[in-house]
Structure formats: C-alpha cells, structure tokens
C-alpha positions as CSV (number, residue, x, y, z in Angstrom):
1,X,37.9,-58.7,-2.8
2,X,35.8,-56.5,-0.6
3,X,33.1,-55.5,-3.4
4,X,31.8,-51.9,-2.9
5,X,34.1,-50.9,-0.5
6,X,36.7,-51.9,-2.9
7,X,35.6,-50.2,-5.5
8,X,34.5,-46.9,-3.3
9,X,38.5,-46.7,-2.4
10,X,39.7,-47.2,-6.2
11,X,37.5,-44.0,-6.6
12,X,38.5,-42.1,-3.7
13,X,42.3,-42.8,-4.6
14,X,41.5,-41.5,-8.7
15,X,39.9,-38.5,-7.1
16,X,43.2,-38.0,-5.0
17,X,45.4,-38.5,-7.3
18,X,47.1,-42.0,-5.8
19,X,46.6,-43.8,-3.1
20,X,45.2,-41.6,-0.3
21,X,46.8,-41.2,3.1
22,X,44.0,-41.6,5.8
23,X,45.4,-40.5,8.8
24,X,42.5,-40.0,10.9
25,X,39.2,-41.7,10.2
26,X,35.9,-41.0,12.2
27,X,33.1,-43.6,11.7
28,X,29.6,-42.1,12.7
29,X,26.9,-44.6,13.8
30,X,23.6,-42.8,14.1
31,X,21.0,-44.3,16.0
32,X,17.2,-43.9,16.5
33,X,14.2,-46.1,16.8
34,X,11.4,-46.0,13.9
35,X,7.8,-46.3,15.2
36,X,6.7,-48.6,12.2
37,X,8.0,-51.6,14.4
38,X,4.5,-51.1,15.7
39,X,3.1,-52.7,12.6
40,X,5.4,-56.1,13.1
41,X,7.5,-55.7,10.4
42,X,10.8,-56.6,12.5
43,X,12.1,-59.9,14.0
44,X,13.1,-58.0,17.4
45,X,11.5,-55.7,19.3
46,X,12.8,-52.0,19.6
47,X,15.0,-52.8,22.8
48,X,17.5,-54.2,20.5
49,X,18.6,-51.1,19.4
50,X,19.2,-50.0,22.7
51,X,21.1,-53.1,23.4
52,X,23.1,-53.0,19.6
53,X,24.4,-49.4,21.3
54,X,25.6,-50.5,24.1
55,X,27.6,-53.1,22.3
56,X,29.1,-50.6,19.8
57,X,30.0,-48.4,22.9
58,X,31.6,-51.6,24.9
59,X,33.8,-52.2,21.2
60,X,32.5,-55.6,20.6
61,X,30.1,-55.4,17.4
62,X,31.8,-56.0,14.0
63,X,31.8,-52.2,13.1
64,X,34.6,-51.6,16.3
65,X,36.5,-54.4,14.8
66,X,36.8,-53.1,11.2
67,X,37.3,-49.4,13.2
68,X,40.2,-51.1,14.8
69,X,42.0,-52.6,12.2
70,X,41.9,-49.2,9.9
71,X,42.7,-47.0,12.9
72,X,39.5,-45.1,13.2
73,X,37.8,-43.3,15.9
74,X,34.2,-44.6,16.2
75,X,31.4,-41.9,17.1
76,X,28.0,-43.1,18.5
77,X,25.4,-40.7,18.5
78,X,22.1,-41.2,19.9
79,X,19.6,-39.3,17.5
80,X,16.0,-40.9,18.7
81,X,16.8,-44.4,20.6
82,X,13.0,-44.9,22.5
83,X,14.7,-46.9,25.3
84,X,17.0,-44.9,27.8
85,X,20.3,-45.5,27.5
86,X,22.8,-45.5,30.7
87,X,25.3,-42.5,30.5
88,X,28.4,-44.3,28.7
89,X,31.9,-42.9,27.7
90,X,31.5,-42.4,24.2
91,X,27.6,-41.4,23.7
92,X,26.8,-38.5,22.0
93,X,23.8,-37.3,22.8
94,X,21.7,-35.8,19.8
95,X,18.2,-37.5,20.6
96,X,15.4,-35.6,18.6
97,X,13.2,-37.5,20.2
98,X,12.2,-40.9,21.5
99,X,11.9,-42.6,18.3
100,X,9.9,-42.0,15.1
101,X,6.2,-42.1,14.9
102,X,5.0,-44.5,12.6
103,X,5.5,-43.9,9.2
104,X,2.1,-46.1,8.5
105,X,-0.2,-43.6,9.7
106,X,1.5,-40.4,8.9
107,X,4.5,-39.0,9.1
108,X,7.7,-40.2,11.0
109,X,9.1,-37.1,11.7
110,X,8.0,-33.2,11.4
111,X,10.4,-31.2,9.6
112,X,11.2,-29.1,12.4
113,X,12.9,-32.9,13.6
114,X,14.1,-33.5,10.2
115,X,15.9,-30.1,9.4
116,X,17.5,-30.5,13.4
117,X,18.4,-33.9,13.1
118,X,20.4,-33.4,9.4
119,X,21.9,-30.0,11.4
120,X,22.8,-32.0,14.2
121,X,24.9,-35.0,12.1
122,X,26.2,-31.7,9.8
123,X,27.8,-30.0,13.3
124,X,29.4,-33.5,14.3
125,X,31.0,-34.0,10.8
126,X,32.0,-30.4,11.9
127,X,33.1,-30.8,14.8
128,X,35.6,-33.8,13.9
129,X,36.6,-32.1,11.0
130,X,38.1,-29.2,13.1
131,X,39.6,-32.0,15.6
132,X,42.0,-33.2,11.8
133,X,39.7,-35.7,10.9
134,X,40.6,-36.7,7.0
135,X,38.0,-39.5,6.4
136,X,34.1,-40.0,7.7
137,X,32.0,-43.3,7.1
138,X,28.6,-43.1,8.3
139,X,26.1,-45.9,9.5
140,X,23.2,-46.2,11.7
141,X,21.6,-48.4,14.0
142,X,17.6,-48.6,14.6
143,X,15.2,-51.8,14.7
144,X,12.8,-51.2,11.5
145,X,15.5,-49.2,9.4
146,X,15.6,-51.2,6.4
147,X,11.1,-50.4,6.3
148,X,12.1,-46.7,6.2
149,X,14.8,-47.4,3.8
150,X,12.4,-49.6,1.5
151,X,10.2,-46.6,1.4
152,X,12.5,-43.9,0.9
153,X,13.6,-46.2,-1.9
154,X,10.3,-46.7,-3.6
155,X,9.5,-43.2,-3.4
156,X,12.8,-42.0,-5.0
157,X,12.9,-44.5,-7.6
158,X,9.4,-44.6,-8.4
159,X,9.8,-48.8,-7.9
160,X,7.4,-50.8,-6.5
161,X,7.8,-51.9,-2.8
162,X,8.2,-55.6,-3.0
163,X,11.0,-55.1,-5.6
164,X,12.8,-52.7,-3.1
165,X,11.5,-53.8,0.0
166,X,14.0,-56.7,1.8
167,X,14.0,-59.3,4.5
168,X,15.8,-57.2,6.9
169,X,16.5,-59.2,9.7
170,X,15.3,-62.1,8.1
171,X,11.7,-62.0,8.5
172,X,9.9,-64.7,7.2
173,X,7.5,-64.6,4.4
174,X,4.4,-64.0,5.8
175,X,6.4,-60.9,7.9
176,X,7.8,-59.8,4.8
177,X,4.3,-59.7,3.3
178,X,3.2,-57.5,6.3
179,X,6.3,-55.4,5.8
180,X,5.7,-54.9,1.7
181,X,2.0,-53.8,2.4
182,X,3.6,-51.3,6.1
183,X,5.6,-49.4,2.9
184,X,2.8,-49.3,0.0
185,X,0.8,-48.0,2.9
186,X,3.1,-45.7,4.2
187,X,3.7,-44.4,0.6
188,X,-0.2,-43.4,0.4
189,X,-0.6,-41.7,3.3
190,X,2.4,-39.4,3.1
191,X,2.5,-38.7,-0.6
192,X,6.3,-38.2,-0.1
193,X,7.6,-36.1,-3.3
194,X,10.4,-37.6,-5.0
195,X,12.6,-34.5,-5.7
C-alpha cells in the first residue's frame, strides 16, 4: 500500500469520476532557508539546502525517481535558499530573499514577502498550467522546515508544541528540547492569529 498517497488517488479518481488520466504531471519543489536554524534546532547546517538543490536538479534525490517512474516534469524553484546557488538548467529563480529571519525573535517574513512569495508559486502553477499540465504535487526543501511547520501547526490547531513539534532530521533529545522551547517562543513573540 502506499498510505496517504493511496488514499489521495482513490479520492481524486471519485472526484473524476474513474480512474483519472494523468497525462502531464508537474511536481513543484519550493526551496528557501528559515533563519531559526540560528537557534540549533537542526542536525545540518543551512548549506544543506543548497546542496539537497543541486541534487534534485542533477535527478538523483528520491523525489526525481518517483518523478520518473509517473512521468512527471519536476520544477525547482528557488524561493529564499541563503547560500548562492550556480546557474543550473532547471532553476527557477523566485528568491524573495536570502532566507527567513528568525522566527524566534520576530517574524520570518514581512507580508510584503509573504503575499509575493504565494504570487510567485500561484504564477508557476500558472504558467504550467497553460504549458497542458493536468496534475501538480508540491514539496519543498529548506534546513529548519519542519520548526516552521511545528509552529504553523501549534498555532492553527491551538495544540501545544511538543505534541506537534517532531524530530525532523532526527535530532536528539536534548535538540529536540531546544527545538520545542524555538516554537513556544516563537508563538509568543509573534502572536500569529489562527484564522
């Protein structure tokens, strides 16, 4: 079985109406740095994001392979990597800015980077679409994504941040400690509203 995504296609074909015919599928891997890494709440430093790009560009991380075998075109878009990246074939370059600020001490982003970077991803979707693209998956790269996540999680679901905050790239305990008390901070100096 392949759990969710499983289930995700069982639901996409009863939405269709049978099976769906996916003819040309467009996965979009979004990519920034997040300036909490400052408060050592990853196991790598944020060069790694840098270096996962490259990879995804060169076809040789797991997300080409699965690309591959379902005949999709895979789009990498640079949204706020902090570490320059060479000019590649394949690169699109959306970079807000060179990373995040950290989310610990105020906010990440303004909204004048928040409202451009959603525009930004909204015109590629566009743009693909109007190139006959049928199906888009999204994912995203960027050392310290799954401390942003754990926060956005907490604050939309009202749960506390070590029930939604995880190891990530499997910190160890007294990291994931560090990384718990990076969110509940975060969460009190930003106030973020829910809604």
């Amino acid at each position: 079985s392949l759990g969710r995504l499983e289930d995700l296609a069982v639901r996409l074909a009863a939405v269709r109406g049978g099976a769906p015919r996916v003819e040309a599928p467009v996965v979009f891997v979004f990519a920034g740095d997040h300036g909490v890494v400052a408060e050592g709440v990853s196991a790598y430093p944020q060069t790694v994001t840098a270096q996962m790009v490259e990879n995804f560009l060169a076809g040789g991380a797991a997300i080409n392979v699965l690309a591959r075998q379902a005949g999709a075109r895979v789009v990498v878009a640079d949204f706020g990597i902090a570490h320059r990246l060479s000019d590649a074939p394949g690169l699109v370059r959306r970079n807000i800015a060179a990373g995040t600020a950290n989310m610990a001490a105020g906010p990440a982003m303004s909204r004048t980077h928040v409202v451009a970077a959603i525009e930004s991803g909204a015109a590629l979707a566009e743009e693909a679409w109007a190139a006959g693209a049928d199906l888009f998956a999204t994912g995203e790269m960027g050392i310290g994504n799954t401390t942003a996540a754990s926060a956005i999680t907490a604050a939309v679901t009202g749960a506390p941040p070590e029930r939604v905050t995880g190891r990530g790239t499997g910190v160890d305990e007294a990291t994931w400690r560090r990384k718990v008390d990076v969110v509940r901070r975060a969460l009190a100096v930003n106030h973020p509203d829910p809604h």
